[in-house]
N, C-alpha and C positions, 0 to 999 in steps of 0.2 A: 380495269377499274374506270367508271365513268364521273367523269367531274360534273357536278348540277353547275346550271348558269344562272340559276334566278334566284337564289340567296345575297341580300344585298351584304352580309360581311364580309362572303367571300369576295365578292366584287370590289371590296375597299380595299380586301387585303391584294387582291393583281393591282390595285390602279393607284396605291399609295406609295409614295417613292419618297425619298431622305433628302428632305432643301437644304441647298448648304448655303441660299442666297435669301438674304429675308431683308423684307421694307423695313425704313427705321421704326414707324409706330407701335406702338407698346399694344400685345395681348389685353383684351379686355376685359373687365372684371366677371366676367359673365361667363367667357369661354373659358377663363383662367381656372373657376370654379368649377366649372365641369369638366375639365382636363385634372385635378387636382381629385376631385369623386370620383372618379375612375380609375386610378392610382387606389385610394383609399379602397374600393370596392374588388379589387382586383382578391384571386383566390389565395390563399399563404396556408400551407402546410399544418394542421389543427387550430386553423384560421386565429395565429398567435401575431397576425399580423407586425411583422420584423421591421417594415420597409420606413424608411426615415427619409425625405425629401426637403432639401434646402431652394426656396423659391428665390435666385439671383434676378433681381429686378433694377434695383438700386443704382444708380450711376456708378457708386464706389465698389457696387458688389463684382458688376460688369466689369468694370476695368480692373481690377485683382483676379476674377477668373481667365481673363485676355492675358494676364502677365503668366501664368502659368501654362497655358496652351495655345497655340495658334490654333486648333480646332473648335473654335466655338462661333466663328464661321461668322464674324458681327451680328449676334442674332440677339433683340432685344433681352430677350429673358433666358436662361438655364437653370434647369432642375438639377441640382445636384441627388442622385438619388443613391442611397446607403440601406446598407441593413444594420440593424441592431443586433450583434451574437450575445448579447445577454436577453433579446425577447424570444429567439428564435426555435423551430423545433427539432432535436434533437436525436438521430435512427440510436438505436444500439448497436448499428457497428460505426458510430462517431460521425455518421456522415450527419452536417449542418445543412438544412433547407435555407439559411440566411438570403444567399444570393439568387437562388432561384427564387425567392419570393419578393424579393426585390425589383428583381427581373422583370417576371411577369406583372408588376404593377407599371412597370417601366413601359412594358409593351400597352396595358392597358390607355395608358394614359397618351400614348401616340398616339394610338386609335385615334382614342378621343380628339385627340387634337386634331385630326385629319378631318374628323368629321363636320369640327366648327370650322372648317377653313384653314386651318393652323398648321405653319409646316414645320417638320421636325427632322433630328435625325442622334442616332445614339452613340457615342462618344466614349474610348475608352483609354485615348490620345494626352494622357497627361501622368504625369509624376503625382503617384497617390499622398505622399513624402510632404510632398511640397502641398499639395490639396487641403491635405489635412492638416497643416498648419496656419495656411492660409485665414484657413475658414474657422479652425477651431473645433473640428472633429475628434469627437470623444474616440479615446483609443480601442473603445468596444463598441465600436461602428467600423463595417466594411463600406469602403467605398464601391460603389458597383459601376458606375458609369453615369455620364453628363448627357443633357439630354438640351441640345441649342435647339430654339426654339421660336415659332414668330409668324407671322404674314410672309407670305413665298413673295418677293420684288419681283416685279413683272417679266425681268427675264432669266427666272428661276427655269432649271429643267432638269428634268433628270439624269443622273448618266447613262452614257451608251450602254454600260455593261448591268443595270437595276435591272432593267425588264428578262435578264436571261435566266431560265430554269431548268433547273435537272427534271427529267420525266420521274413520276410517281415510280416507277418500278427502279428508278437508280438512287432512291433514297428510303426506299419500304419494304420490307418484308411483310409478304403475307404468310402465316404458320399455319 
């Protein structure tokens, strides 16, 4: 199978790596929004859109998500990102789309953020327990993961081990 090189998503998705080191200044209202539309726009299962997003900005919000997990990496802002199981859609044999569709706005909205500048990385590093009381999370809402977020500080990099990949044929079946 031949990989194209001139698709620029694909090119975001090789060159886009997880900052876990970010400047203190605060996301701007401009990228925060279009990081935030992308999320919202992302696909969800009979598009019942499930995905619930808590924007942690706040001084007091930051410092209560920091008491719960050392993975938020001092990153100005965190998405707390949730699904809804009372919006969500429903197989007949029980399986819930909730967190896949959460998921995937999850990823959308990294994109996103990469594209404004914005570095990110996805986080599943905390007591859901303690999140959820924290913050006030309705009991029919899953937590799916946090999403620390921000300007990459100047000597952000990647780790040694982001850039390594399985070859197409060790993760694909062709039928």
């Amino acid at each position: 199978m031949t990989i194209p090189n001139d698709t620029t998503f694909l090119n975001m998705t090789r060159e886009r790596w997880s900052v876990r080191k970010f400047a203190p200044e605060q996301i701007s209202d401009e990228h925060m929004a279009r990081i935030l539309e992308a999320g919202r726009n992302a696909p969800s299962a009979c598009n019942y859109q499930p995905q619930r997003v808590l924007v942690l900005q706040s001084e007091e919000a930051i410092a209560a998500v920091r008491s719960v997990t050392h993975w938020a990496f001092n990153a100005p802002t965190v998405l707390l990102v949730c699904a809804d199981l009372t919006e969500s859609w429903k197989n007949a044999d029980g399986a819930d789309s909730a967190e896949m569709d959460a998921t995937i706005a999850l990823d959308h909205m990294m994109m996103e953020a990469w594209e404004c500048g914005v570095g990110s990385t996805w986080v599943r590093g905390f007591d859901e327990r303690v999140m959820r009381q924290v913050f006030s999370i309705p009991a029919s809402w899953k937590i799916v993961a946090m999403m620390p977020m921000g300007y990459p500080a100047e000597n952000a990099n990647p780790s040694s081990w982001h850039f390594r990949r399985k070859s197409l044929e060790e993760i694909c079946q062709v039928l």
